[in-house]
N, C-alpha and C positions, 0 to 999 in steps of 0.2 A: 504493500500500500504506500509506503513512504518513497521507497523508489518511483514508482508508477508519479508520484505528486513530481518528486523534485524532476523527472524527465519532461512530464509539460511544462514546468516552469523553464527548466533551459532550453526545450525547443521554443518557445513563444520568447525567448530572449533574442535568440538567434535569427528568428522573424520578425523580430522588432525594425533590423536593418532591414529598409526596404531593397540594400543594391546586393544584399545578399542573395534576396529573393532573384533579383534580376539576375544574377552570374548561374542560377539553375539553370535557366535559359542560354546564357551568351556563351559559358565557358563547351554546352555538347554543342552548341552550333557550332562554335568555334572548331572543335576538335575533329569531328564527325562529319560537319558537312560543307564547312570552308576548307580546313587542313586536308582530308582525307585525301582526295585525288594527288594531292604533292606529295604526300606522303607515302602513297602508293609508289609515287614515280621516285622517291628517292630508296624505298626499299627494293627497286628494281637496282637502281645505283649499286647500293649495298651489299647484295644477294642475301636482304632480307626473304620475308617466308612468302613468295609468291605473287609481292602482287595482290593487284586487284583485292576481290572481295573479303578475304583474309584481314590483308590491311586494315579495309574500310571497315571492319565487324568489330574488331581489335580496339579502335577508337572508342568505342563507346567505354569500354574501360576503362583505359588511360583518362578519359574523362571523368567519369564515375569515380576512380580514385583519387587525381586532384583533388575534387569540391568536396571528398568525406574528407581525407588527409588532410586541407589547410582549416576546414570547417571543425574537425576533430581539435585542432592542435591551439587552435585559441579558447575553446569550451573547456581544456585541461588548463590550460596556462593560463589565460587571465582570471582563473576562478580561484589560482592557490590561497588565497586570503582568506576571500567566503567559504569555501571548504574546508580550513584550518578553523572559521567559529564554529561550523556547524559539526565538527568533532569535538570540540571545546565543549560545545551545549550539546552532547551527548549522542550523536550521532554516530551509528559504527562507519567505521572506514570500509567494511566488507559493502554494506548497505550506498554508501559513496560514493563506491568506484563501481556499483553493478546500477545506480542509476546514470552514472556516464557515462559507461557502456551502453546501455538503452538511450538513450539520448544519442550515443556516436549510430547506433539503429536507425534509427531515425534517420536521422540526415542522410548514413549509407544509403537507405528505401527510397527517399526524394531523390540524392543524386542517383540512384539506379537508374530511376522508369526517367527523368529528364534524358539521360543518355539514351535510353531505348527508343523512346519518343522521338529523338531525334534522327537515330538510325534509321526507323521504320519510316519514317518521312522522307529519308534520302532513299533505302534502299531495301524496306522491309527485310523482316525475318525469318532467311530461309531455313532453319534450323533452330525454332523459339525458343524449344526446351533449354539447348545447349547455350544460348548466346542470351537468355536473361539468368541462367544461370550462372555463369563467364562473369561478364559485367556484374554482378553482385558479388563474387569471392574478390574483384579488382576492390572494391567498396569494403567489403570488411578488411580483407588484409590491412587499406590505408588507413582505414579506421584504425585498428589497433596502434601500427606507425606512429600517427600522428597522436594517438594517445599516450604512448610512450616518449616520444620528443617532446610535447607541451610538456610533460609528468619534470624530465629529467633536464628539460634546457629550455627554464620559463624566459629568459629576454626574448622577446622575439626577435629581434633582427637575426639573432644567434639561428633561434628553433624553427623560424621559416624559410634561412638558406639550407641547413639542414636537411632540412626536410623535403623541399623542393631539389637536391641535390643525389637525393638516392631518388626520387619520382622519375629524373629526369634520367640518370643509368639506368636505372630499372626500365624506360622509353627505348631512349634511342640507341641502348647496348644492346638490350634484351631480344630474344629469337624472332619477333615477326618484325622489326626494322632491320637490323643488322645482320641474320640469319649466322655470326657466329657459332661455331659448336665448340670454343672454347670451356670449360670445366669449370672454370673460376665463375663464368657467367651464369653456371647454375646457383649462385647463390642469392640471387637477384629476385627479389621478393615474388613478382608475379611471372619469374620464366617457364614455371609449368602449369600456371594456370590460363597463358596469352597461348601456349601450346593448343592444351586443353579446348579453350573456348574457339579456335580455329580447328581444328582437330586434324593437327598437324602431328605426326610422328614423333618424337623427341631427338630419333639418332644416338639412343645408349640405353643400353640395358638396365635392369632393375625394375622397382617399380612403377605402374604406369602415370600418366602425367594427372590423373585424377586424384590419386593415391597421394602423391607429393603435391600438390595443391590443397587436399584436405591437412594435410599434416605440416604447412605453412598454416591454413587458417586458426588448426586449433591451436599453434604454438605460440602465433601471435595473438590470440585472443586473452591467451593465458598469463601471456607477458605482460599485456594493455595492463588485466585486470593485478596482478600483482602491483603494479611499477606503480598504477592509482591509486591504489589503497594505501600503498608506503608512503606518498609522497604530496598530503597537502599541507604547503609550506608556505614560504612567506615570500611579501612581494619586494621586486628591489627599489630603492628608494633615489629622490632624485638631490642634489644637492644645489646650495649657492653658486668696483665697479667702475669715469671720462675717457673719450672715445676710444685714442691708440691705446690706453691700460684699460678698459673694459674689454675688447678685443681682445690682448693676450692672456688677460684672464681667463674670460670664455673659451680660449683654444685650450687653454692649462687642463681648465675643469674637463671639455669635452675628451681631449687627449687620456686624463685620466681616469676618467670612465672608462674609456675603449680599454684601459690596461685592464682593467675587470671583469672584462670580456675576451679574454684569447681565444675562444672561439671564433670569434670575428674576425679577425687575421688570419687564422689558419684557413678559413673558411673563403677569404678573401684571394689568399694566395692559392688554396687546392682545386678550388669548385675552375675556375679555368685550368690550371693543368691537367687533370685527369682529364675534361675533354678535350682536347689538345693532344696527348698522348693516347686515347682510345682509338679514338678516330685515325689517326694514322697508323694503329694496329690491326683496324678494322677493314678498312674501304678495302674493294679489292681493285687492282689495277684495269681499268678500263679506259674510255675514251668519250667526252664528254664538252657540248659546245659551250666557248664564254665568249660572252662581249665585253671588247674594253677599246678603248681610247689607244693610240698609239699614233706620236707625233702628228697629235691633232685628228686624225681619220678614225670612227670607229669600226673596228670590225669584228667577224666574229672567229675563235679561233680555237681550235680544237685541242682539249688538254687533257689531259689522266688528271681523272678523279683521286686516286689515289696520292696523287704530289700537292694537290692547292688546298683536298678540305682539311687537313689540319691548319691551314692559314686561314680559312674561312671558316672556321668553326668556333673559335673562340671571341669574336664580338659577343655572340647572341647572351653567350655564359657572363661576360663583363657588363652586358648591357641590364640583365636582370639584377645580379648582383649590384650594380651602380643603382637601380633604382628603389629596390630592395630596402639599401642603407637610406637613400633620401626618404623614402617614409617613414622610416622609424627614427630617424634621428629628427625630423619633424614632432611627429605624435610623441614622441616620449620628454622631448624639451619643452614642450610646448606651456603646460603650468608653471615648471620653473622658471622660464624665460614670460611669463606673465607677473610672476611673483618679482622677479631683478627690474624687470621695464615700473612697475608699481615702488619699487625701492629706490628706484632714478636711476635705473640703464637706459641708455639711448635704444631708441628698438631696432634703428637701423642697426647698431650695431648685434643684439643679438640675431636679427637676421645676418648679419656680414656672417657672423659665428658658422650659424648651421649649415649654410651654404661652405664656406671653408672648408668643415669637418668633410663635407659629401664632396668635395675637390679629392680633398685628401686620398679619401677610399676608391674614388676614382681614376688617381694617379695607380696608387698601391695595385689591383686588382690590373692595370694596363702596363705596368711596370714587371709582372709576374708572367702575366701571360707573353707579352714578349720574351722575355729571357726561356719560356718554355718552348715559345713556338719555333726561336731559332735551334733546338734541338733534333725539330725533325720537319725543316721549312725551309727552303731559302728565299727570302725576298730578293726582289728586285732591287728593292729599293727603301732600304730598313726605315730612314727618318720620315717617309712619309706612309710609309706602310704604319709607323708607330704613332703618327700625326693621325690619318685614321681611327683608329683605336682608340685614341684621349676623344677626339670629337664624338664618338661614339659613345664612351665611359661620359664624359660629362654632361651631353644632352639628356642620355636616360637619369642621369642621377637627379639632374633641374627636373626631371617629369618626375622623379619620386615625390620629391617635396611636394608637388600639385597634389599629385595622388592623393596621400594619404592626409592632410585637410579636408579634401573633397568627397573620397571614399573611406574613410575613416579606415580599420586595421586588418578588420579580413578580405574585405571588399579591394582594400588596396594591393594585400597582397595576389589576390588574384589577377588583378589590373599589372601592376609590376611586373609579372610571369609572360601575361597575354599579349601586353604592347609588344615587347622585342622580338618575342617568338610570332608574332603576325607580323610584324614588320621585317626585323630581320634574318627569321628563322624560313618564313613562305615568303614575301616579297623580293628580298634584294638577294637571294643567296645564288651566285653565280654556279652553282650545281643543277640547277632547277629550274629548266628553259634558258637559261643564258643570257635572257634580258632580263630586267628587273620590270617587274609585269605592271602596265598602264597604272594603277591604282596608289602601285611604290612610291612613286615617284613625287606621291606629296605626303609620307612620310618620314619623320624625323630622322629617319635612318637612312634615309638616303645620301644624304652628301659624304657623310658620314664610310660609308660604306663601299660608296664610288672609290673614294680617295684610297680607302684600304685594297682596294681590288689593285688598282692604279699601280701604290706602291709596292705590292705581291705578285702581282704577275708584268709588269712592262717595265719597259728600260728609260722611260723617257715619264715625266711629271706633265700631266697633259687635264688636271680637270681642276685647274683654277676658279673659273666662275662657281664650279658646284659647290668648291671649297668655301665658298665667300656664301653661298647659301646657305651649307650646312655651320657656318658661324655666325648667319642671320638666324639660323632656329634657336642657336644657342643665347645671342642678346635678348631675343623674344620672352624664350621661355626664363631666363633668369630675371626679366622685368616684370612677369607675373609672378615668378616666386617672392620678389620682393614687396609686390602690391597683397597680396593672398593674406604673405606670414606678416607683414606689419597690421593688415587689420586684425587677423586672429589674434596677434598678439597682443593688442591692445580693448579685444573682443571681451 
């Protein structure tokens, strides 16, 4: 009975965001029936699993388990407080953790049928049984996930690159994009359950992919439920001024906050390496058209997949991660930089602050991934290939800041994820038709991206004006980060 109370109370909290409601919607469209067909065409690339309707069946999953996973992981993590009174005033931990699991239920069943919905719209289902059953084991497994990364890594910026970080292996490593039969890849949360719900073969003996799908779900279920019950704990806390010493203060403080947080460096410097080194582990040698600019003409020209997508693979990761950090280092300063602006800080200067810090991270995260990518890359043309890459890192990071004022903490994080990977994960990724398709072309990632192609594959620096574009998006959008956070901040 107590459980059954407190699960409507936290679904009806969770619906209280109306843009929550909305990403039920946008994030299966997204994945299912805008991504799909590209993503078909890059697991052709890959010698992922087939192709075609595999792929596109597949989606619904990887969808279904984003919206439980980020949806799970703020319902564990921003509840540590209120879950520590309501053990205080007597409530078992056992009873706690089994109505957050029913509540992580919950939202698994919404995001279920939103992705089936979606599917069935694009392409019905030829195989119901097997493919709402597929798509709801992708939804619990993240469920658990995501309950155990809120449980054990409450900061969020920390818990939703994290997290978003084995989503994203567990995606574009896992057997129906990459078609790997690498052994290490079997440990990838949903590798025999994308198997499974495709009913593809596995290629090794032992048990069948049903069998080890089942014994993923109950193991993670188990773990959810232990790791919740251990762990409602407490929330972390935010701290405390004339312009140029207000300033250096403000970087002091923020700097020393991040030292509190090592996960967020590590996390900064790995989440692009590993895809950077996957990917050139992966891709198999073939032959693949790109367009680029060369001494002013463009043309299109023919190149192994295998040699550029490691140079083209790690914006999309910098570009998340850079945004990532802009909304949380937004949302979580944001009282205390209300509290310093009411004490007599200049606000422009704690805006100067926040924007700085998300410089910073978007140096750091484009300074890594360089030094990784020249390990298994060669540029053409290293300083504007790395030019690139910062216009990229700092645009998305100006779009965090927006975000996450505008879409508050879960909603944002899903927006953070969506922008780069629709823009530059399907739009401009020179694997994937070779032009960057009509629609790219007015966004953020394009200038951005251009340059990067430019410096990676041509011998000659040839896209000047786009350059001066893609650092009009960047004045643009830091003049509304500065209009947004000076009135929040004084809100």
């Amino acid at each position: 009975m107590t459980a059954a109370l407190l699960e409507r109370r936290f679904l009806a909290d969770y619906a209280r965001t109306g843009t929550n409601l909305l990403l039920l919607v946008l994030v299966p469209v997204t994945f299912v029936i805008v991504a799909a067909p590209t993503l078909a065409d890059a697991a052709k690339i890959l010698g992922g699993a087939r192709g075609g309707p595999g792929i596109e069946t597949v989606t619904a999953g990887w969808a279904a388990a984003f919206l439980t996973g980020i949806a799970m992981y703020f319902q564990v993590a921003s509840s540590r407080a209120t879950d520590r009174r309501l053990v205080l005033a007597g409530l078992s931990r056992a009873r706690l953790a089994t109505a957050r699991l029913l509540t992580g239920a919950g939202l698994a069943v919404a995001a279920t049928a939103a992705a089936l919905i979606a599917l069935a719209a694009r392409q019905g289902l030829a195989d119901p049984v097997r493919i709402i059953a597929g798509t709801a084991m992708f939804a619990i497994v993240y469920l658990a996930i995501g309950a155990v990364v809120g449980a054990l890594v409450p900061t969020p910026v920390n818990g939703t690159v994290l997290l978003l970080f084995v989503w994203i292996l567990d995606v574009f490593f896992g057997p129906s994009l990459s078609g790997s039969t690498s052994p290490l890849l079997r440990v990838l949360p949903t590798h025999f359950i994308s198997l499974w719900t495709v009913n593809q073969p596995p290629g090794h003996g032992g048990p069948s992919t049903l069998a080890w799908s089942g014994v993923w779900i109950v193991g993670a279920l188990a773990a959810a439920y232990l790791v919740v019950a251990a762990t409602p704990g407490r929330r972390p806390a935010a701290a405390p001024t004339r312009p140029a010493g207000q300033l250096r203060v403000g970087l002091r403080m923020g700097l020393n906050d991040w030292k509190r947080t090592p996960l967020l460096w590590l996390l900064l410097a790995a989440v692009p390496a590993v895809f950077i080194l996957l990917s050139a582990a992966i891709t198999p040698h073939g032959s693949s058209p790109v367009v680029v600019r060369e001494l002013g003409v463009q043309i299109t020209t023919i190149m192994d997949p295998a040699m550029i997508h490691p140079g083209t693979m790690a914006p999309e990761a910098i570009a998340s991660l850079a945004a990532l950090v802009g909304v949380f280092i937004v949302l979580d300063a944001r009282a205390a930089d209300r509290r310093l602006v009411l004490a007599g800080q200049r606000a422009f200067v704690a805006v100067a602050t926040r924007v700085a810090l998300v410089m910073l991270a978007a140096v750091v995260a484009t300074v890594v991934s360089l030094a990784v990518t020249a390990t298994v890359f060669t540029a053409e043309q290293w300083a504007v290939y790395g030019l690139g890459s910062l216009v990229i890192a700092i645009t998305y990071g100006l779009i965090g800041m927006l975000l996450g004022p505008i879409f508050g903490r879960v909603s944002g994080v899903f927006m953070a994820f969506l922008l780069p990977f629709i823009d530059l994960g399907l739009g401009q990724s020179p694997m994937l038709g070779g032009d960057p398709a009509d629609w790219a072309l007015w966004m953020p990632g394009y200038g951005g991206m251009r340059v990067l192609i430019d410096g990676g594959l041509t011998a000659s620096f040839d896209e000047g004006p786009i350059l001066a574009v893609a650092l009009a998006w960047i004045v643009v959008l830091a003049g509304a980060v500065v209009v947004l956070l000076r009135r929040t901040i004084r809100g």
